[in-house]
C-alpha positions in Angstrom: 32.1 24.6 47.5 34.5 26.3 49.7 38.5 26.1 49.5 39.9 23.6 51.3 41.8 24.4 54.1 45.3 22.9 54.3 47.3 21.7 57.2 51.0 20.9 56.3 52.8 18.4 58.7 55.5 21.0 59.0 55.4 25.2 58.2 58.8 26.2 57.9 57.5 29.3 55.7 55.7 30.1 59.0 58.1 30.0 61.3 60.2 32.5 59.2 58.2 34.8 58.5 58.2 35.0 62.9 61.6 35.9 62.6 62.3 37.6 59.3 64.5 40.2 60.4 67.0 38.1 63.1 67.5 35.2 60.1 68.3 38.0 57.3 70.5 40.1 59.7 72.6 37.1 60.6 73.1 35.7 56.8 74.3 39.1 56.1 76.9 39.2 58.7 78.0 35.9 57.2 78.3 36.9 53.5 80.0 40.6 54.6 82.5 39.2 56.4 83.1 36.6 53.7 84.5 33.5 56.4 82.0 30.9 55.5 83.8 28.0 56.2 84.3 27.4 60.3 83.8 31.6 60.9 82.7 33.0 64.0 79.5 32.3 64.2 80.2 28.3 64.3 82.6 28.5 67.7 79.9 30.6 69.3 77.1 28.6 68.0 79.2 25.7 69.7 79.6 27.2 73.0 76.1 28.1 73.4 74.6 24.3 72.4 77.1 23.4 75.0 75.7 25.2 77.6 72.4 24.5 77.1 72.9 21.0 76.9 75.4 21.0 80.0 78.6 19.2 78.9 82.0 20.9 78.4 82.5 20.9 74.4 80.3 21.0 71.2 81.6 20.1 68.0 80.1 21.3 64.8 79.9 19.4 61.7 77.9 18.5 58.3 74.9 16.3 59.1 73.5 14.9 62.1 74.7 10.9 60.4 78.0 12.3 60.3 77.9 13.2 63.6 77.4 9.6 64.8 80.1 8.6 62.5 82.4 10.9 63.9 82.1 9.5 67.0 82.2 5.8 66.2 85.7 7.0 63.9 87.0 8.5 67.5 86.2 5.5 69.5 88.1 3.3 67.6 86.3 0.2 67.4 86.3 -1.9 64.3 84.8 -4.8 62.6 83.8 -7.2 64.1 83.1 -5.0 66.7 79.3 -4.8 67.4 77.1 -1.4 67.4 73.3 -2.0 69.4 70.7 0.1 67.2 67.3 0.9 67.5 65.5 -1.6 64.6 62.4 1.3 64.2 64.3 4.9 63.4 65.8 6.5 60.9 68.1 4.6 58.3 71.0 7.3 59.1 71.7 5.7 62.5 72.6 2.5 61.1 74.1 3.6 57.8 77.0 5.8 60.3 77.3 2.6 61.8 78.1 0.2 59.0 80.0 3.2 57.1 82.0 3.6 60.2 83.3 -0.2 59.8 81.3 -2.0 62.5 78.7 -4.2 62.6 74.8 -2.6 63.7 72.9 -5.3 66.0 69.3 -4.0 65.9 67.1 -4.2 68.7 63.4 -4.1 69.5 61.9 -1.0 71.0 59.0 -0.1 73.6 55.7 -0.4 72.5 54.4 2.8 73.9 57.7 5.0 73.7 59.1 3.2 70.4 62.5 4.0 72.5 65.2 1.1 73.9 65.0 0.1 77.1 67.9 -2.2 79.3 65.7 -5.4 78.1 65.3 -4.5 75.1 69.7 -3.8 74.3 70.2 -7.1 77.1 68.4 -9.7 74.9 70.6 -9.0 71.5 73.8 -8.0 73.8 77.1 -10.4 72.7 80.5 -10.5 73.6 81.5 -8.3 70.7 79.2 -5.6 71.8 81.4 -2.3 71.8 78.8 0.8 72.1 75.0 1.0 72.2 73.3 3.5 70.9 70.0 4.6 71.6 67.8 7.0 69.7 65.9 9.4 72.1 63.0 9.0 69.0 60.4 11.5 68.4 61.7 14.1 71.1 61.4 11.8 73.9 64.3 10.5 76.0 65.3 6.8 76.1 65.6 5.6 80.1 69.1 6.5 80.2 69.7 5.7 83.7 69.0 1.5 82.8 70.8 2.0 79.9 74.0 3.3 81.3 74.0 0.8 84.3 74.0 -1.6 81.6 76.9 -0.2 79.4 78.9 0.4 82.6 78.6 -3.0 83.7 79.6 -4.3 80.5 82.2 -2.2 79.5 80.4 -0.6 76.4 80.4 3.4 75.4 76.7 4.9 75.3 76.5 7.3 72.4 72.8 9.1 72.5 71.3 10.1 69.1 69.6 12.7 70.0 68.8 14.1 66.6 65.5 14.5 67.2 65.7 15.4 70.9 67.7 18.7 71.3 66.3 20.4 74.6 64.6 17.1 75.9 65.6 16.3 79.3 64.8 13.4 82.1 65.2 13.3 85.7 68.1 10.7 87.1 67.6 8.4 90.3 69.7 11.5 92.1 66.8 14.1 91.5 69.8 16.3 88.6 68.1 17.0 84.9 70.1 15.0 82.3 69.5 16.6 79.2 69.6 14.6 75.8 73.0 13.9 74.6 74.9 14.6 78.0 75.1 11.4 79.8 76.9 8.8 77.6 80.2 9.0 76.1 78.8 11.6 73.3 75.6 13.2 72.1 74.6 13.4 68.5 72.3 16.2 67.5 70.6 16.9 63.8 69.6 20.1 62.6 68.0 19.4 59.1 65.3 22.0 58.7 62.2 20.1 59.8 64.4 19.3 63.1 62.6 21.7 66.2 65.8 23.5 65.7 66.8 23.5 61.7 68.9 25.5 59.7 68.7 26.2 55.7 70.2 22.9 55.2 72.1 20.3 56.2 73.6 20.3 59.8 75.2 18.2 62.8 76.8 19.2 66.7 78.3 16.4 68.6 78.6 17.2 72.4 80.7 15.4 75.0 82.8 16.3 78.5 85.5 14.1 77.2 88.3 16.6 76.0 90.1 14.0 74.2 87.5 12.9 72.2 86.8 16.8 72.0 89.8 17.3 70.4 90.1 14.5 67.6 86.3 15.2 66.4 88.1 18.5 66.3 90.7 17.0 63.7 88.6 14.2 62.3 86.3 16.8 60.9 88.6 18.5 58.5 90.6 14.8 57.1 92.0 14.6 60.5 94.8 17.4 60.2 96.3 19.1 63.1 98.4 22.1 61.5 101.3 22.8 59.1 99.9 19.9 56.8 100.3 17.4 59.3 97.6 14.6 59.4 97.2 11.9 62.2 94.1 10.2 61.4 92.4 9.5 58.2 88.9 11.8 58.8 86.5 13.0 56.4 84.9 16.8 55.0 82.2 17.2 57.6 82.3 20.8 58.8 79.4 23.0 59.9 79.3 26.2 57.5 78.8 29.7 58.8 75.9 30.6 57.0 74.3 27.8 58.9 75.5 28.2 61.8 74.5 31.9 62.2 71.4 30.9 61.4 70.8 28.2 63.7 72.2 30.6 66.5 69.8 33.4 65.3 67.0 30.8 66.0 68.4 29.6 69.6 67.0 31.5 71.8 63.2 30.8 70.4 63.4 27.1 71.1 62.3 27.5 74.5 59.2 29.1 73.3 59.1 26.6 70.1 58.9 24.0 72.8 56.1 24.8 74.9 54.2 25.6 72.0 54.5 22.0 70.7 53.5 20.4 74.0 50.8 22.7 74.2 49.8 21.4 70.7 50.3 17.5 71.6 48.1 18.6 75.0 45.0 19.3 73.0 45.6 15.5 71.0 46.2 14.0 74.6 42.7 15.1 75.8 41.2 15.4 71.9 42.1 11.8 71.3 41.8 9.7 74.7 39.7 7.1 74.8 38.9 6.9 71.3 39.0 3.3 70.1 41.5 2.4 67.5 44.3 4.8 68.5 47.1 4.4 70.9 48.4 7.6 72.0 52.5 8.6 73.2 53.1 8.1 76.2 55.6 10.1 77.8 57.7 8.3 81.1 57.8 9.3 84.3 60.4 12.1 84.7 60.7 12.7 81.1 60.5 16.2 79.4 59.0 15.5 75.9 60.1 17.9 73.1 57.2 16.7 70.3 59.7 16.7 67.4 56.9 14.7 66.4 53.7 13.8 67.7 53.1 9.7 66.6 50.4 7.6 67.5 49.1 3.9 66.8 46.2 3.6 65.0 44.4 0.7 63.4 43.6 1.2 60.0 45.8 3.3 59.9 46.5 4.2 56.2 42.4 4.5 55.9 42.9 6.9 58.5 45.7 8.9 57.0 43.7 8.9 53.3 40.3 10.5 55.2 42.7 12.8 56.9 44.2 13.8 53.2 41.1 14.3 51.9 40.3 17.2 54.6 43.6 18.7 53.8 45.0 17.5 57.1 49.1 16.3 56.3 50.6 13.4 58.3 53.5 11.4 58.1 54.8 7.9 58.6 57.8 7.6 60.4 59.0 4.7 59.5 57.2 2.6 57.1 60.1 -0.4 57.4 62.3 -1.3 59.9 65.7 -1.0 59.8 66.9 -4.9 60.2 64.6 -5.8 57.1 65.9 -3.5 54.8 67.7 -5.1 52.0 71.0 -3.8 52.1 71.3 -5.3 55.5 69.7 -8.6 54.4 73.6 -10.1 54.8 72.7 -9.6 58.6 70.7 -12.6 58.3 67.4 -10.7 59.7 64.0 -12.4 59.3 60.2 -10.8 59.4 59.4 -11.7 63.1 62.5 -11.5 64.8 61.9 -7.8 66.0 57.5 -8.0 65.9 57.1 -4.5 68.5 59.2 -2.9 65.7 57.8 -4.5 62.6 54.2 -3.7 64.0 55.1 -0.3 64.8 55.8 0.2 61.1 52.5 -0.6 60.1 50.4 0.9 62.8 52.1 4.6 63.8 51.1 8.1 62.2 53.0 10.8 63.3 50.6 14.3 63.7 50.9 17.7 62.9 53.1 19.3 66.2 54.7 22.3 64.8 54.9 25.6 67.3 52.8 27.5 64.5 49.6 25.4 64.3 48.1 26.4 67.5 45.2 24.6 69.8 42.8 25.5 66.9 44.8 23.4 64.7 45.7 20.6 66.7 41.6 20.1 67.4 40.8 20.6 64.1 43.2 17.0 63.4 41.7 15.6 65.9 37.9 16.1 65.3 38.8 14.7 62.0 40.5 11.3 63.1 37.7 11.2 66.1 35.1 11.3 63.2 37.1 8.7 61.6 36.8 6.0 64.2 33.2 7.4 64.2 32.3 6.6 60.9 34.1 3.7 61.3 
């Protein structure tokens, strides 16, 4: 019997051993000059992500949920001040909001995008509503251009989470590119490791053209000191370190490349997978540049499918197995099962793919001969 090959859902190990060299190099400029907390390489790093995103300032910190709660500090709201959140992401966007003081209203999302939409944030919209906050999930932008309509008309801030979505972009009604995090109030970006741009650790950038927001995420990020031991606002530790900020800069300029190599991957599951009964693929809106942080379907059966996909050695994940307004420690909300079904059914139906640039057209069939031969069988 031959040795099973084995396909991860992520290779960082892979991507590394790519770049070697560039990663090593810029660690050791880090640990020679000895500055590793808010050195050079973090104000350059933040001047590049702002230019590449297209908005006047990027601010560094230590996580992309501190990020958010940054922001929502700056804003100023407060309870009972109301926070619209996706119900189907990650728990981090909702625990910024309730740590920031506020109260998250969670919303139902597209069936096909898993993203808001303006119905979607309307039909749980109240008079206490404050800021929305839409997660551009999976790599794929929310449509912003309803959303901000929406906010604007109310009177709400938009704050994008685009934590997963660094480098998507979207065409506006004008015919400009919008890229992910530029067109609300602020932009929240991750970089955990798995992220398509990750450090060696933990790792957040807010971006905004506001300068005076600029400036207090400035201040709120070291206990909201200005100079001379002077503090005027209570903010937290949250600080993006050299070491990873050298890192992540080393690994900028391949994120163009990192990119096309993951749509090239989800284009062989596009073709590979259509039409095969019992899975719904992404789709990916009109005008929208999809980054593939991950590549999620719906399928039915689908932890069957994800065990015969095991057994081949073939890695997949679920992202997320619960939603957000049933999880217990937000059970004081007074959510029930059925009050948000797209999202609740979403939990029990989506399987996100191997996507990574490193697994190549060759890998990307070989997942999906497997699930075809699933339904197959089946």
């Amino acid at each position: 019997m031959g040795v099973l090959t084995r396909t991860p859902l992520v290779d960082l190990p892979a991507q590394y051993d790519t770049m070697r060299a560039e990663i090593d190099r810029a660690m050791a400029g880090v640990v020679e000059s000895q500055r590793f907390v808010l050195g050079p390489p973090v104000g350059a790093f933040e001047e590049a992500v702002a230019e590449r995103v297209g908005v006047r300032h990027a601010v560094g910190c230590a996580n992309g949920t501190d990020a958010i709660w940054l922001v929502l500090r700056a804003l100023g709201p407060g309870r009972p001040d109301e926070v619209i959140v996706p119900a189907f992401t990650f728990f981090g966007t909702a625990g910024a909001v309730w740590n920031a003081g506020l109260r998250p209203v969670f919303c139902d999302v597209d069936p096909e995008t898993f993203n808001v939409n303006a119905n979607t944030v309307r039909a749980c919209w109240s008079d206490r509503t404050r800021v929305v906050l839409p997660v551009h999930l999976f790599g794929q932008m929310a449509p912003m251009a309803e959303l901000l309509e929406l906010a604007r008309e109310r009177g709400a801030h938009m704050v994008e989470d685009a934590a997963q979505a660094l480098d998507a972009r979207q065409r506006t009604p004008g015919g400009a590119i919008a890229c992910a995090g530029a067109s609300g109030t602020a932009g929240t970006v991750s970089f955990f490791p798995t992220k398509n741009l990750g450090g060696y650790g933990d790792g957040g950038l807010i971006v905004t053209d506001d300068d005076a927001l600029a400036r207090l995420l400035r201040r709120l990020r070291v206990h909201g000191g200005v100079s001379g031991g002077r503090y005027d606002a209570v903010g937290v530790n949250s600080r993006l370190d050299s070491l990873q900020a050298a890192v992540l800069h080393a690994k900028l300029p391949r994120l163009t490349q990192w990119t096309e190599s993951r749509r090239a991957n989800a284009a062989v599951y596009d073709e590979m997978l259509a039409g095969v009964p019992g899975v719904r693929r992404p789709r990916v809106l009109s005008g929208n540049f999809h980054t593939y942080h991950q590549y999620t379907i719906r399928a039915r059966e689908r932890d069957r499918l994800r065990d015969h996909l095991r057994r081949r050695g073939l890695e997949t994940g679920v992202y997320y197995p619960r939603p957000l307004h049933l999880q217990p420690c937000f059970s004081e909300l007074g959510y029930r099962p059925g009050d948000l079904p797209v999202a609740e059914t979403a939990c029990r139906e989506v399987l996100s793919l191997p996507v990574f640039p490193e697994l190549g057209a060759d890998g990307a069939a070989r997942v999906a001969r497997a699930i075809r031969d699933f339904f197959r069988a089946g």
